[in-house]
Steps between C-alpha positions, in 0.01 A plus 500: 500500500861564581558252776861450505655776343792486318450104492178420395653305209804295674301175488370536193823552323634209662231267387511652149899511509518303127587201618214267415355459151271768341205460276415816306123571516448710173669395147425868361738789494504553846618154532732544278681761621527371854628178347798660291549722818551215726562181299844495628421616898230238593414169372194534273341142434239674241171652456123473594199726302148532562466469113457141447642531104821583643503192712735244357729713325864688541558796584830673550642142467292378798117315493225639584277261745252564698614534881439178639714361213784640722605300826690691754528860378383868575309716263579824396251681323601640234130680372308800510208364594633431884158477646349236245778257584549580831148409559535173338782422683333554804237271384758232429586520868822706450682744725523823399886596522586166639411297211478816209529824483531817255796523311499895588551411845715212449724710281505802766599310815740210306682839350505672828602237743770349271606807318439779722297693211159655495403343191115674438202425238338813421577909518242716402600914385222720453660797328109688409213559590366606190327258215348481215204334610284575764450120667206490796612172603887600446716314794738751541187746549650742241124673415564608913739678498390852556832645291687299219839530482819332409719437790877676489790311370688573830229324678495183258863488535539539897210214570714238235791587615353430844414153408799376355667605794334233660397261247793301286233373206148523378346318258284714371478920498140625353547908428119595494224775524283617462639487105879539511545589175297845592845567749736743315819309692374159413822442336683651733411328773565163280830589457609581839345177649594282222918661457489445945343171534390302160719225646286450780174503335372174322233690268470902501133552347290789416146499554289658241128486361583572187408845407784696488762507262879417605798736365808324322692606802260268699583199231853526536516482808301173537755334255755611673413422828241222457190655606196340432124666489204308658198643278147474691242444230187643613327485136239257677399757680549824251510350137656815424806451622575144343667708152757692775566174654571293196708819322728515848573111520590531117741796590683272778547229241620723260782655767528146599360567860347232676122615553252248739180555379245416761116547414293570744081354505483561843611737746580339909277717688713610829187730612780785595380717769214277621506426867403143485466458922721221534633371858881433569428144424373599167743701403832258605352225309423768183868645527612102508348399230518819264881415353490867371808557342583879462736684666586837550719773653362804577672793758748270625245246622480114309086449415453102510189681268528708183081541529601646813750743431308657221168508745699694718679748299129582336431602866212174508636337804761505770792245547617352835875439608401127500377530099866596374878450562730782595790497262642835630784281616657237328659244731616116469346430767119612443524277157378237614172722630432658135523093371227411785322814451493455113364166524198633643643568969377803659387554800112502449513176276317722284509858354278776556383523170377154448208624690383732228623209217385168374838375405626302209324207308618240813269663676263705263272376257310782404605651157410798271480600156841687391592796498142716532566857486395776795210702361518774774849601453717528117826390499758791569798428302 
């Protein structure tokens, strides 16, 4: 819970100022990328990994040991898989932001308090509601939505603008559905956020499942402006769709567009919509623990939850002034709340619709098959 408004990170950011040395907990690509991002701000003394094959080698110039190799130093991690290592940490009697923390939130207060820049992870723009599947256990609860529609190009432009009125870089900006590709202004609505603010974005992705087939128009503007797809493979789930799949990734390589692949066997099941009868207590320590990572803007309000937003525009649930931040005006001074809020402050300590969500793999082990298709309802398109 917000505590201390407006300074909830002051002594944090002065024990994480970048004046001790820094071990790097994850020699992958997100390690990477923090390491060529601040090898010449902090002092990084070299890397840890829960795979033990990497242990005794170099990366990025610098060994990889396993932590207690390293006397006197903080650890950044530098992984996906927060939860896993925060939970051996723990076990190795370790402090949670005293003696680690994420590299997310290291990089968001170090950028802030130094720099005086909202520096954020993740923005999420869902420009349709229509698809070409017809997902039960779909997270943005697309099969819900009473009427499919793409949303207006005004609209798109008005909530980005919005955020970069606030925000001075993101590292990554997901353009999503439903199935974007079904949105007649798709490449409109690249263009005018990529010729505005491509300089402010790390990686501008489009979100696809494959099925649809991209215009030249679409290809040129990914070389031009370096727009990547991330292509959801669902063939585990429908075999069917594995030929689309494959004959889209071939197209990227062929336009020389970067495409991430990523194959799904499983599905995380969020059980949308449930009400799972959870106290406060409950529901803090859920909302702690999720680390869900998409954001949204929607109407002039900031949604720390992209499940969220697209429960409530399908009319499933209700949001509270605590579960979003009011952009509507942009001043210096309230930075420093959107940083705090963005990091997971509100007032509740919790949102209103973690009651009616199991939350992310932290906290949720329960998984489904991929991508199983309504029966009661076909897919409008």
């Amino acid at each position: 819970m917000w505590t201390k408004k407006g300074h909830e990170f002051d002594e944090y950011a002065a024990h994480w100022d970048g004046g001790k040395d820094y071990i790097l907990y994850g020699a992958g690509n997100l390690g990477k990328a923090f390491f060529d991002k601040f090898k010449s701000r902090i002092r990084i003394a070299g890397f840890s990994d829960s795979d033990g094959k990497k242990i005794g080698t170099m990366f990025c110039g610098k060994r990889v040991e396993r932590v207690e190799y390293f006397k006197d130093t903080r650890i950044i991690v530098t992984s996906r898989f927060y939860g896993e290592i925060k939970a051996d940490l723990l076990a190795r009697g370790l402090r949670e932001d005293i003696d680690f923390t994420p590299e997310r939130k290291f990089e968001a207060v170090f950028e802030f308090y130094a720099n005086n820049r909202l520096v954020f992870r993740e923005f999420d723009i869902c420009i349709t509601t229509r698809c070409t599947l017809n997902c039960a256990q779909c997270n943005m609860q697309i099969s819900r939505f009473q009427e499919k529609a793409d949303f207006p190009l005004a609209d798109i432009r008005q909530e980005v603008d919005l955020y970069f009125q606030w925000v001075d870089q993101v590292e990554y900006l997901g353009v999503l559905g439903g199935e974007p590709f079904l949105h007649p202004e798709l490449c409109d609505i690249l263009r005018y956020i990529a010729e505005r603010y491509r300089g402010r974005i790390g990686r501008l992705e489009v979100l696809t499942n494959g099925t649809c087939e991209p215009s030249e128009r679409f290809w040129d503007l990914c070389q031009r402006y370096r727009i990547s797809i991330q292509l959801s493979d669902y063939s585990a789930g429908m075999p069917a769709l594995s030929g689309k799949v494959k004959r889209l990734a071939a197209q990227a390589k062929a336009h020389g567009t970067p495409c991430y692949v990523l194959k799904y066997d499983s599905w995380l099941d969020f059980e949308l919509g449930v009400d799972l009868h959870e106290g406060t207590g409950q529901l803090r320590q859920k909302f702690s623990c999720c680390n869900n990572p998409w954001r949204s803007v929607y109407r002039g309000k900031y949604y720390y939850c992209h499940l969220q937003t697209s429960a409530y525009r399908a009319g499933l649930t209700d949001v509270r002034d605590s579960d979003v931040f009011d952009l509507s005006h942009c001043a210096e001074q309230k930075k420093i709340e959107l940083l705090e809020f963005d990091l997971g402050k509100n007032d509740e300590g919790y949102l209103s619709f973690c009651r009616f969500c199991r939350g992310c793999s932290d906290v949720n082990d329960r998984y489904v098959p991929p991508a199983v298709q309504e029966e009661t309802e076909r897919t409008r398109t």
